[in-house]
C-alpha positions as CSV (number, residue, x, y, z in Angstrom):
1,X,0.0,0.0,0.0
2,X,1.2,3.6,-1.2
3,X,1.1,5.8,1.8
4,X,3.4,8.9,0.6
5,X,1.7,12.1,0.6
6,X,3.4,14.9,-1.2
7,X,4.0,17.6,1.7
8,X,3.4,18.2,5.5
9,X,0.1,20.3,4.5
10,X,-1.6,16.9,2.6
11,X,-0.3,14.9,5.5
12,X,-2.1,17.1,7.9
13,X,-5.9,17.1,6.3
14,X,-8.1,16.8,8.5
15,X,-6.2,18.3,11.8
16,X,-9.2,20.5,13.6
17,X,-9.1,23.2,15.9
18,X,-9.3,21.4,19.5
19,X,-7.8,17.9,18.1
20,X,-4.7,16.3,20.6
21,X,-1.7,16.0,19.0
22,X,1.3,13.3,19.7
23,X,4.3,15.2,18.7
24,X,8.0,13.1,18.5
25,X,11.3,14.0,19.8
26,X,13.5,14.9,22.4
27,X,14.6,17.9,23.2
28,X,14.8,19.6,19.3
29,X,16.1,16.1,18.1
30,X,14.0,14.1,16.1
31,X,10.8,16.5,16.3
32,X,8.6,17.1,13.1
33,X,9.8,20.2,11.8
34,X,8.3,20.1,8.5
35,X,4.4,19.5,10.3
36,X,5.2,22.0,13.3
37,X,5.4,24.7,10.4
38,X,2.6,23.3,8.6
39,X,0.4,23.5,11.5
40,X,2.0,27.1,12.5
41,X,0.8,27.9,8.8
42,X,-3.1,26.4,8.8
43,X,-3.3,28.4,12.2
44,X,-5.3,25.6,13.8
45,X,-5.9,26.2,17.6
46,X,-6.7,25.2,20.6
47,X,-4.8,22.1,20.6
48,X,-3.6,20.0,23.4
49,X,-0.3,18.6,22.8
50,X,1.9,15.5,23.6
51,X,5.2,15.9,23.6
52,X,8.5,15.7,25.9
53,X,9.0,18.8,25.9
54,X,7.8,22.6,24.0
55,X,10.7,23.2,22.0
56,X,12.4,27.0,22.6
57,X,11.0,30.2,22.0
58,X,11.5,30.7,18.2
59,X,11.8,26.6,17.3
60,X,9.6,23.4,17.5
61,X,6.6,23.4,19.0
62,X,7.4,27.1,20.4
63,X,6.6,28.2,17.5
64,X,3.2,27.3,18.3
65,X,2.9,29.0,21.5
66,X,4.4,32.2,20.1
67,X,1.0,32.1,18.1
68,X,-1.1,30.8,20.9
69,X,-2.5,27.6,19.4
70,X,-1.8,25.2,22.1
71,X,-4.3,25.1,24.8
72,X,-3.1,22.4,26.8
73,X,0.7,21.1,27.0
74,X,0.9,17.3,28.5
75,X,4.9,17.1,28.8
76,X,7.9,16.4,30.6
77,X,10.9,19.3,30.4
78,X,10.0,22.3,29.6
79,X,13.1,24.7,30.6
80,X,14.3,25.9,27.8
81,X,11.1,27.9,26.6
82,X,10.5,31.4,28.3
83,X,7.5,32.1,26.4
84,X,5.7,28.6,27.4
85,X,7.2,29.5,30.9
86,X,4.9,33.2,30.6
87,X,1.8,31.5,29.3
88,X,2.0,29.1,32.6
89,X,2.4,31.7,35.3
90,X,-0.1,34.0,33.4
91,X,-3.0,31.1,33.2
92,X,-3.0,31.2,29.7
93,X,-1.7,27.6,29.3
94,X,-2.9,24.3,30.9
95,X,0.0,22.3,31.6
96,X,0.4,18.3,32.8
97,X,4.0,18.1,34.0
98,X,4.5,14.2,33.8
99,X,7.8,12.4,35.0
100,X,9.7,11.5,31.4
101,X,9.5,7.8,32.1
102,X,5.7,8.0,32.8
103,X,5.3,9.9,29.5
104,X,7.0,7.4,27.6
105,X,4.8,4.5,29.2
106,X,1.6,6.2,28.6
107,X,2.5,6.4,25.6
108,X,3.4,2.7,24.6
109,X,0.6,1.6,26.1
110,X,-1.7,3.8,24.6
111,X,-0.1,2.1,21.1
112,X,-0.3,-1.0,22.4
113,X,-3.9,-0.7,23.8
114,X,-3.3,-1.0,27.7
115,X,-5.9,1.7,29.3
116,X,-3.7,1.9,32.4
117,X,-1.0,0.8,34.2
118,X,1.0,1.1,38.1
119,X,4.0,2.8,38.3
120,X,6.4,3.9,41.9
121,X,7.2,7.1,39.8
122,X,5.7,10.3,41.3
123,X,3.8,8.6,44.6
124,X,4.3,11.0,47.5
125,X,4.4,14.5,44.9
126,X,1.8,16.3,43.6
127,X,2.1,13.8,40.2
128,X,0.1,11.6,42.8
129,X,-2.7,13.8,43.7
130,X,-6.3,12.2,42.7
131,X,-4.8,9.2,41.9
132,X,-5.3,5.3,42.6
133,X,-2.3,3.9,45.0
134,X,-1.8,0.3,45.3
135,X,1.7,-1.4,47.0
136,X,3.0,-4.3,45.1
137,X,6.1,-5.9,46.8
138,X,5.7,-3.8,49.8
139,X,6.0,-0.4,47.6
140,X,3.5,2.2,46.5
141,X,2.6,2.5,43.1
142,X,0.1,5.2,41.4
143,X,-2.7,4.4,38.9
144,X,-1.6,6.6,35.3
145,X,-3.7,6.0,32.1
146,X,-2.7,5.4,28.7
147,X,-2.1,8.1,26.7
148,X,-3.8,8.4,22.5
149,X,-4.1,11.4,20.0
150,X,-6.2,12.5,17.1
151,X,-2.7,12.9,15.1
152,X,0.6,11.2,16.2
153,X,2.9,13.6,14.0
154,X,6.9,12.2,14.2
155,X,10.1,12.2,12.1
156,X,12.2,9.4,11.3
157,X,15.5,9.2,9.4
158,X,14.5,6.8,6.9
159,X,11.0,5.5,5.7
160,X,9.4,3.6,2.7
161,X,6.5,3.8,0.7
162,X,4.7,1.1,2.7
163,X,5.1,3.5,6.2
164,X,8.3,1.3,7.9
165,X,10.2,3.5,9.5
166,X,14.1,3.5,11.1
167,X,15.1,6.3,13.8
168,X,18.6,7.7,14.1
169,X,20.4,7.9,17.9
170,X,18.3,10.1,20.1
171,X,15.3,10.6,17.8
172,X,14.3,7.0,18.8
173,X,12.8,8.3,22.2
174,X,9.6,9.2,21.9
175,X,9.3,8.7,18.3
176,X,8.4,5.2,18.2
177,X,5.8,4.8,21.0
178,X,3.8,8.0,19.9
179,X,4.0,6.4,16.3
180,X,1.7,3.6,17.4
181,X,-0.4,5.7,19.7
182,X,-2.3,8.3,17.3
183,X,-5.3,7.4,15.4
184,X,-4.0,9.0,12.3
185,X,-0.2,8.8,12.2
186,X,1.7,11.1,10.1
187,X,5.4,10.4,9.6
188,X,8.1,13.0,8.0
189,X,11.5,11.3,6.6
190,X,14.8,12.6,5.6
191,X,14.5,9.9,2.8
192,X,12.1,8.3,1.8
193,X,12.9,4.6,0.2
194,X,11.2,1.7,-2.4
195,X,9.9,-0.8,-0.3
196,X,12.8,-3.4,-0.2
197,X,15.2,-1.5,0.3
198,X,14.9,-1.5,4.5
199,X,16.8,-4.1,6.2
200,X,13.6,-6.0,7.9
201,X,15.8,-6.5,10.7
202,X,16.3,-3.3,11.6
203,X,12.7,-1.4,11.1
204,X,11.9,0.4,14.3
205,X,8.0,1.1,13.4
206,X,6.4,-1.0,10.9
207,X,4.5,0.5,9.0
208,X,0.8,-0.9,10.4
209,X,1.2,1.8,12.4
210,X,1.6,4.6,9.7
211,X,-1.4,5.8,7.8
212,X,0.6,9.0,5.5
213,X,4.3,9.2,4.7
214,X,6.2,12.2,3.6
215,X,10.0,12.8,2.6
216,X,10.7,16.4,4.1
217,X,13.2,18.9,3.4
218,X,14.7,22.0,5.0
219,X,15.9,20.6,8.4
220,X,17.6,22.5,10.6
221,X,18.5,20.2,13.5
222,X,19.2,22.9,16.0
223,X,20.7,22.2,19.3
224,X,19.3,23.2,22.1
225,X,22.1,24.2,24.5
226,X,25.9,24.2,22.5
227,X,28.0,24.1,24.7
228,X,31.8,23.8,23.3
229,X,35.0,24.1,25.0
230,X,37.1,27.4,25.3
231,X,40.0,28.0,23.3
């Protein structure tokens, strides 16, 4: 089956003001620059989004923000953006501050169709408040529930026609579960491949789980904090 759509903007038909969004990466590795541009452009808001964290002020998903499109942020770090730092104090942001491990869980399970699951991470903080404690092996463990999205928008290094995808170092985080957890998932490429041509062996996301495929272009691959040694 021939999933390649010819640009972020065809990938994204059908993304509606209010819609939750799964967004890949970590840090400003491996997020979906081409679709964070796209959505920027079709000025969709009110979103909630998932992601591990909101980019920087003029990058990723704080490009968003600087437009005010995201209603609801459900993330892990969130440091490096002053602007998503302003919209929190000020009350014009609803924010879910989630330890990164529990992010990454919800996630999976959302994909792999687990409503909820026990985890020690959080009991005894506010992460806990509201929620179902049990103690297994003599510890406590909070209740967290899956975690699913209208969209599941991520970027892979290499992809094929048929939606297989293959990460590259870090951007194999987040990508991968969030890949499997949207109900529409929209991957971006830095190639895009004949099926074939993918060693089976090392697909990351098959592509089952991918329902549009696009090769991007234009990537800048920022870093978020260079740091280099003095002369």
């Amino acid at each position: 089956m021939n999933k390649v759509v010819s640009n972020a903007q065809q990938g994204l038909e059908g993304v509606k003001d209010g819609m939750t969004l799964m967004l890949g990466g970590f840090g400003l590795c491996g997020i979906p620059e081409n679709c964070i541009a796209a959505l920027v452009q079709a000025g969709v808001k009110n979103l909630t989004c998932i992601s591990n964290n909101a980019g920087v002020d003029d990058f990723g998903l704080g490009l968003l923000l600087q437009q005010h499109q995201i209603k609801k942020m459900i993330s892990s770090y969130v440091g490096e953006n002053a602007e998503f730092e302003r919209q929190m104090l000020s009350g014009e942001l609803e924010v879910d501050l989630i330890p990164q491990g529990s992010l990454a869980e919800r996630c999976r399970a959302g994909g792999a169709g687990i409503p909820a699951f026990f985890t020690p991470a959080g009991y005894g903080t506010e992460v806990a408040e509201g929620k179902e404690v049990r103690e297994f092996n003599g510890k406590p463990h909070i209740l967290e529930s899956a975690l699913t999205a209208d969209f599941a928008l991520v970027k892979a290094w290499k992809g094929d026609r048929m939606g297989n995808l293959v990460y590259k170092g870090t951007a194999r985080n987040f990508n991968p579960p969030m890949a499997m957890a949207g109900k529409i998932t929209v991957a971006e490429v830095e190639e895009l491949v004949e099926p074939g041509v993918l060693d089976p062996n090392q697909i990351h996301t098959p592509g089952i789980f991918v329902q549009r495929i696009f090769q991007g272009n234009e990537y800048e691959k920022r870093i978020e904090q260079r740091t280099v040694r003095k002369a």
